[in-house]
C-alpha positions as CSV (number, residue, x, y, z in Angstrom):
1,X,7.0,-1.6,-14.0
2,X,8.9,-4.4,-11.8
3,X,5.3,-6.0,-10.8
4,X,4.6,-5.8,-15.0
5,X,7.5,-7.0,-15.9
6,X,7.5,-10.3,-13.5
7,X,4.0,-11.2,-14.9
8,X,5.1,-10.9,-18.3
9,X,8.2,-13.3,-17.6
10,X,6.0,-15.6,-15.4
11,X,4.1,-18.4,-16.8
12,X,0.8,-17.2,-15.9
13,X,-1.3,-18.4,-19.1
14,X,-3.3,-15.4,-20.6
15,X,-5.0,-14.6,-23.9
16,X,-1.9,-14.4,-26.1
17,X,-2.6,-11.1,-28.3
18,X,-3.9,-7.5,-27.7
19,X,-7.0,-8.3,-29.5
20,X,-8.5,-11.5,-27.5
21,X,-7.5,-9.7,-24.2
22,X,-9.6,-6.5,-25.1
23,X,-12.3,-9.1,-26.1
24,X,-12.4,-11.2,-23.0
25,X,-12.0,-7.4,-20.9
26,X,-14.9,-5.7,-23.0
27,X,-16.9,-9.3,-22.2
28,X,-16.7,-9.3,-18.5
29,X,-17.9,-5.3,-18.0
30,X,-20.5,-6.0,-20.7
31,X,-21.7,-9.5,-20.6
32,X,-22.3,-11.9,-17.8
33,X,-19.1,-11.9,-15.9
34,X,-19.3,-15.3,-14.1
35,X,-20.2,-16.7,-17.6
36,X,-17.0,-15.2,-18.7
37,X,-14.7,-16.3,-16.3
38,X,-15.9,-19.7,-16.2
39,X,-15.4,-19.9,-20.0
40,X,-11.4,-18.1,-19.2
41,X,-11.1,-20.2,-16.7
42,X,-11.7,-23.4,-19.0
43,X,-9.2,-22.0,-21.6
44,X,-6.5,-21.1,-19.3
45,X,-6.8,-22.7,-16.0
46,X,-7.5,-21.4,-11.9
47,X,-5.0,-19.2,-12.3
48,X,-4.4,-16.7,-15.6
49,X,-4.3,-13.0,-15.6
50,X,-5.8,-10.5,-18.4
51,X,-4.2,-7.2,-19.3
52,X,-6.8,-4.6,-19.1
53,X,-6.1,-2.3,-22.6
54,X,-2.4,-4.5,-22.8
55,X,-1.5,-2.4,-20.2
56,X,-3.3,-3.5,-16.4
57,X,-2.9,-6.7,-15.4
58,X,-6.0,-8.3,-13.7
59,X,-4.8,-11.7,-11.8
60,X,-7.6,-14.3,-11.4
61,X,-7.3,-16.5,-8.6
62,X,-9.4,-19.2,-8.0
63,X,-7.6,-22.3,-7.1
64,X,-8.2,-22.7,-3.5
65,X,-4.2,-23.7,-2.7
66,X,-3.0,-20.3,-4.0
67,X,-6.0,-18.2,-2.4
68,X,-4.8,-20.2,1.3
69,X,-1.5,-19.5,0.4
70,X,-2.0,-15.8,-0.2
71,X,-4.6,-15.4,2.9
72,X,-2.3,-17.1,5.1
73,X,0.9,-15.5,3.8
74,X,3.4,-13.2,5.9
75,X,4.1,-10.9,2.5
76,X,2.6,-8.3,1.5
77,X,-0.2,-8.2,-1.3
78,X,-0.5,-5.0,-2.5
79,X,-4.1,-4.3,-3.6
80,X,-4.7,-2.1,-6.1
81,X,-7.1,0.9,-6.1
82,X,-9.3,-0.6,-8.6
83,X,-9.6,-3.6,-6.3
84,X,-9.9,-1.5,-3.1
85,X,-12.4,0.9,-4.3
86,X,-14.8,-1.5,-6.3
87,X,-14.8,-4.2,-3.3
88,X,-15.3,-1.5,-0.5
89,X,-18.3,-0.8,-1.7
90,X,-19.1,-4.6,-1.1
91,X,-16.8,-5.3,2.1
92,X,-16.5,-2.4,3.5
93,X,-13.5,-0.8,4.4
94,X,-11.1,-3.3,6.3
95,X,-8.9,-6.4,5.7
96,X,-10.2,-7.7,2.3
97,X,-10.2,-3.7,0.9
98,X,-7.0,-2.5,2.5
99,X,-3.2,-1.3,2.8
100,X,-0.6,-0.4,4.8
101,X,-1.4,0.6,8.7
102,X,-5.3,-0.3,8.3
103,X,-4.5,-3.4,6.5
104,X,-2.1,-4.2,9.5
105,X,-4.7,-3.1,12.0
106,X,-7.6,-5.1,10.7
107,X,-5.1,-8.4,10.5
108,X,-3.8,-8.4,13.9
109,X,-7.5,-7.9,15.3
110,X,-8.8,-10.9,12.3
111,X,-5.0,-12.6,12.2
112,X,-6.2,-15.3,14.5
113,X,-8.9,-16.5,11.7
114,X,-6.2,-16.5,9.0
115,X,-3.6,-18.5,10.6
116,X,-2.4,-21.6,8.5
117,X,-4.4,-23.7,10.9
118,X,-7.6,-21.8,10.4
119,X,-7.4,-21.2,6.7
């Protein structure tokens, strides 16, 4: 709710009504999805979030500042299942697909690649 909330009062741009986020959501599963970020991307910038059925918030990141700044950062990013499972299939399961203790794991054996320096 809290996570929710802070999105909703931040000034992430996003499709402004129910209706064009289910559009741009049915678009990316159906359609091509690079296409479709490109063109979101274009509207609303590197960075814009769209609420999967006005309820899940999907965060887009592609400005390469804010992806450093989240790789190289000592908070925690919570991933969400969605993420974890979809991308594990793709990654494997380790330091991009991770939590808690195997999250912490896989970063202090990788952390020396994703120091400020290095990133």
């Amino acid at each position: 709710y809290n996570y929710r909330c802070s999105l909703l009062e931040s000034n992430i741009p996003a499709p402004s009504t129910f209706l064009e986020n289910v559009q741009y959501t049915n678009r990316l599963f159906t359609d091509n999805f690079i296409q479709t970020v490109q063109e979101l991307m274009e509207k609303y910038g590197r960075i814009f979030v769209l609420w999967i059925g006005g309820v899940f918030p999907l965060v887009f990141v592609m400005d390469v500042d804010a992806i450093r700044e989240i790789l190289a950062s000592s908070l925690i990013f919570e991933k969400g299942t969605d993420y974890t499972v979809k991308f594990a299939t793709l990654f494997g399961e380790g330091l991009v697909t991770s939590n808690g203790e195997t999250h912490k794991k896989s970063r202090s054996i990788l952390g020396k690649f994703f120091s400020r320096k290095a990133v």
